[in-house]
C-alpha positions in Angstrom: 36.4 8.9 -31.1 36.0 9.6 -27.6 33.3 7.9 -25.2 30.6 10.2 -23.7 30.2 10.5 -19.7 27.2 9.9 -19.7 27.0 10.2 -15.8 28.2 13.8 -15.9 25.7 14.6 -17.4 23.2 13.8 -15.7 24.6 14.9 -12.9 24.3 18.4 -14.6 20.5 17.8 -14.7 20.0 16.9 -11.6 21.7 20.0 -10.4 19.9 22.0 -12.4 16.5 20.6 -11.6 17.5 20.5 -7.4 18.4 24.4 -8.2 15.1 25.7 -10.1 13.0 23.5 -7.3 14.8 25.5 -4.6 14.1 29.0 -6.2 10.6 27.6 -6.9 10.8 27.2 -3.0 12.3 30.2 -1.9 10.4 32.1 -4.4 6.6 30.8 -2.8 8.0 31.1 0.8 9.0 35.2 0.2 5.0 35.6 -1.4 3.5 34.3 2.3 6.2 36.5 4.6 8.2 33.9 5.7 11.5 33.5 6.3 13.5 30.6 4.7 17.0 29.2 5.3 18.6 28.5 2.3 21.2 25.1 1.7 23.5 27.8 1.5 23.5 28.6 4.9 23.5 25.0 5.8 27.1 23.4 6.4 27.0 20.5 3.5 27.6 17.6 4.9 31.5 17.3 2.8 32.8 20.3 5.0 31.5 19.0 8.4 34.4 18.1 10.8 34.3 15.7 12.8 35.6 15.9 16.3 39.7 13.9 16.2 39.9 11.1 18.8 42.7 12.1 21.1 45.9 9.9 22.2 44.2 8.3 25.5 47.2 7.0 27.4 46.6 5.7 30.9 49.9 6.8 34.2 50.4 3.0 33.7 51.7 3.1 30.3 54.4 6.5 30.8 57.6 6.1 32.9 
């Protein structure tokens, strides 16, 4: 018999919880006129690229 992963989930709950707080959010912020961003708009933080050092090589070094 196969062992249950138990970390999944909870990691399903948690994503479902952090999804019904955000409409929750959204939800009270459209009743007073406001305008929200969402996460959605936001870069998440696995798809930000970060800037590649370049090959620094000094006259010294090339013949």
């Amino acid at each position: 018999m196969a062992k249950q992963n138990y970390s999944f989930e909870k990691r399903q709950k948690e994503l479902a919880k952090k999804k019904k707080k955000e409409e929750k959010r959204l939800k009270k912020a459209s009743g007073n006129g406001v305008e929200v961003e969402t996460d959605e708009n936001l870069a998440p933080e696995s798809q930000v690229q970060e800037p590649q050092a370049q090959d620094v090589t000094s006259d010294s070094d090339v013949k």
